[in-house]
C-alpha positions, 0 to 999 in steps of 0.5 A, a space after each residue: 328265322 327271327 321277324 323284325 319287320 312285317 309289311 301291312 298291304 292293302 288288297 288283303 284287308 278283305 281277307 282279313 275282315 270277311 271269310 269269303 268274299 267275291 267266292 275267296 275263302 279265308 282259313 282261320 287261324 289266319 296269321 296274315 303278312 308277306 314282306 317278312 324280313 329278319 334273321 336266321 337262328 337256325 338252318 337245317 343239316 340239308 340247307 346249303 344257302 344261308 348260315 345262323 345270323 344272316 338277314 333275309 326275306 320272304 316274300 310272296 311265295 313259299 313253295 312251288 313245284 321246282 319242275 315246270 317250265 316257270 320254276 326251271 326259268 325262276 318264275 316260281 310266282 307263275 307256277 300253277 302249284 305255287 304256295 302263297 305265304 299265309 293262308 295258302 294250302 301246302 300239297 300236302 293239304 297243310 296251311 301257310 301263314 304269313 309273316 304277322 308273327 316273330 318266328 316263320 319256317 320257309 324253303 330257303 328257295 324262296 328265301 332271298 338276302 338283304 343287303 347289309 346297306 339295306 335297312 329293314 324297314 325299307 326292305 319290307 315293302 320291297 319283299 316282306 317286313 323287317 326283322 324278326 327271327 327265320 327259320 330256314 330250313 329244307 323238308 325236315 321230319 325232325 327238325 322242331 321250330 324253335 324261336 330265337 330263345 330256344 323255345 318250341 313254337 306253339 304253331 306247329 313249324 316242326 315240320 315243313 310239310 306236316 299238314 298245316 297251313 301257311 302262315 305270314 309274318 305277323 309274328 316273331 319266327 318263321 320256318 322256310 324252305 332256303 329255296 324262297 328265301 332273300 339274302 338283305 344285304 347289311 346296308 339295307 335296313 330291314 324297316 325299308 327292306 320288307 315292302 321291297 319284297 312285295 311293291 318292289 318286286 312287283 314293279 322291278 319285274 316288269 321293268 326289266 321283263 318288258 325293257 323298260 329299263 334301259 337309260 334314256 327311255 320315257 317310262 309313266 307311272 300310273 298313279 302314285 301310291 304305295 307301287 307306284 311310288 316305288 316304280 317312280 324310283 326305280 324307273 330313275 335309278 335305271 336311268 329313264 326318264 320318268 312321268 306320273 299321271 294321276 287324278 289328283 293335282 295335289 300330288 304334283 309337288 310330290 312326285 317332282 320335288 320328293 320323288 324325282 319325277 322328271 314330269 306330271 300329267 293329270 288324268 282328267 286333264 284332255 289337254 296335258 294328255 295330248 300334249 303328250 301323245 305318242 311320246 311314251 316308250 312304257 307306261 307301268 300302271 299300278 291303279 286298282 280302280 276302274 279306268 280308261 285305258 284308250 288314254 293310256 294307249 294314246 300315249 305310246 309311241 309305235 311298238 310301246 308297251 302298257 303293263 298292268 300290276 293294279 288288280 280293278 274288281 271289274 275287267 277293263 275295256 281294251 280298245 283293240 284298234 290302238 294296239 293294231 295301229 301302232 303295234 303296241 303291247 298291253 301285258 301284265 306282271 304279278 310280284 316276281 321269282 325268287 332269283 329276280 327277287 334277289 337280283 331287286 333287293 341288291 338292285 335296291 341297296 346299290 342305288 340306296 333305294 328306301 320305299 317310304 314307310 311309317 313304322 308301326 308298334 303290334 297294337 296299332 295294326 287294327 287301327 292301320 287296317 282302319 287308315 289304309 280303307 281311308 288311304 291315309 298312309 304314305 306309302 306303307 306300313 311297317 309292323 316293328 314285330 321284333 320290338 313290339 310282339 312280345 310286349 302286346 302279347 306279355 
């Protein structure tokens, strides 16, 4: 597989700059990256899905065991054996890496397809980056990784299971099981496909898993950064209506007049969070820091549901009596399966759903890790691999 683009998230900063942290080991080599999209430039004899030239992702996921009861019901993300996309061990003891790189071997499984109407660039956030070369392929003992020139890779991608490690996609190719592969469709650019394969998943799920999706229902998003901004427009392409809450007022004009938000409450604002007590049928919240959620709870009418995607460093204080009173539900969602992943990225090409994103050369990584400490980002990065790699590496 052929990388175009790769998104840069966040959270894994830390695994990026420190070998262990909070008990978390890194392993080095570590190639990060897991919103990948790109092309396919060669398919194994077993690979039944995709054929050379189509557009596709990989997401967060490149492998899991296919028999347990999540992976019979497409949650292959909720599989106790599940293989992350870089940095992750296959169970043969091998190393995934993720998508900061131009080639990548994956399971078509796990492998999902962009709409043609999706840019790239877009799909990214959603799912992975935006284009560059894929392989995708099943378990082959004799199928070498080549990238889209003809050359063998120089990160062992041979073989599927040959006892590397994972790597992402900050780089120029990819090899992956068809299995955990996405199909882009051709309106979909790449540059916005890739974060779909990671914000937009994770917001889309829950979404649809806690029935929040249907017209006419009043959904709150929970801070507005790089999830948040996405569930904002899904949440109003599924047709609810839809609050932001946030600490900060400034972020009122953007999420009302760029957005689409139908309202805005502070949540330092006693007043504001009252006036809407009881009115909520959802509340999607995608915060990672330390907060109330006695608030949030108040919001929900009787049988609403609070969904947690943010990951804070300390556990939460969970009032119990709220829940009791009004029979509410507080669950929580982790990205998605690979069919659901499918089903967000046609989702997002019918509605012409684009995250919004800064595309960014090789060299300027460093310096994006350095403004995402800083959150001066809006809302995320995307690595133009297919462009830029071989330049920074020449």
């Amino acid at each position: 597989m052929w990388l175009s683009r790769c998104f840069i998230v966040g959270y894994a900063i830390p695994i990026f700059i420190w070998p262990r942290m909070n008990g978390v080991f890194s392993v080095y080599p570590l190639v990060p990256g897991h919103e990948i999209v790109g092309e396919v430039t060669e398919v194994g004899s077993k690979v039944q899905k995709f054929n050379v030239g189509d557009r596709v992702g990989v997401g967060c996921v490149v492998g899991s065991c296919h028999s347990c009861g999540s992976c019979k019901n497409n949650l292959e993300n909720y599989c106790p054996k599940s293989i992350l996309t870089y940095g992750a061990e296959y169970h043969d003891g091998s190393i995934t890496y993720g998508g900061y790189f131009d080639t990548m071997v994956a399971d078509e499984h796990f492998i999902v397809r962009i709409p043609d109407n999706l840019p790239l660039d877009v799909a990214t956030p959603l799912l992975l980056r935006q284009h560059s070369p894929i392989f995708s392929h099943t378990p082959c003992n004799t199928a070498p990784a080549r990238d889209s020139s003809g050359v063998l890779s120089p990160f062992k991608f041979s073989r599927y299971h040959d006892g590397s490690i994972t790597y992402g996609g900050y780089s120029d190719t990819m090899v992956a099981d068809e299995h955990f592969v996405v199909r882009i469709p051709d309106n979909l650019p790449l540059d916005v496909a890739a974060p779909l394969l990671c914000a937009g998943i994770t917001v889309y799920s829950p979404l649809r898993y806690y029935g929040l999706d249907k017209p006419g229902l009043h959904v709150v998003v929970v801070g507005l950064g790089g999830l948040g901004h996405v569930a904002v427009k899904f949440a109003k392409a599924m047709g609810s209506k839809v609050t932001v809450i946030s600490t900060s007022p400034s972020k009122k004009k953007e999420a009302l007049e760029n957005l689409g938000a139908d309202s805005f409450l502070v949540s330092r604002d006693q007043d504001q969070l009252q006036g809407a007590s009881g009115t909520l049928d959802g509340i999607i919240d995608t915060v990672s820091a330390q907060h109330p959620l006695f608030p949030l709870l108040g919001l929900l009418k009787s049988h609403g549901k609070l969904v947690l995607v943010g990951a804070p460093e300390k556990p939460l204080e969970l009032p119990v009596f709220p829940l009791l009173q009004g029979r509410k539900v507080v669950g929580g969602s982790m990205t998605g399966g690979v069919k659901e992943t499918q089903e967000m990225i046609d989702f997002a090409a019918k509605h012409n759903l684009k995250p919004d994103i800064e595309v960014i050369a090789m060299e300027y990584v460093n310096t994006a890790m350095e403004r995402l400490l800083k959150a001066d980002v809006k809302y995320r990065f995307v690595i133009d691999i297919g462009n830029t790699l071989k330049a920074t590496t020449s």
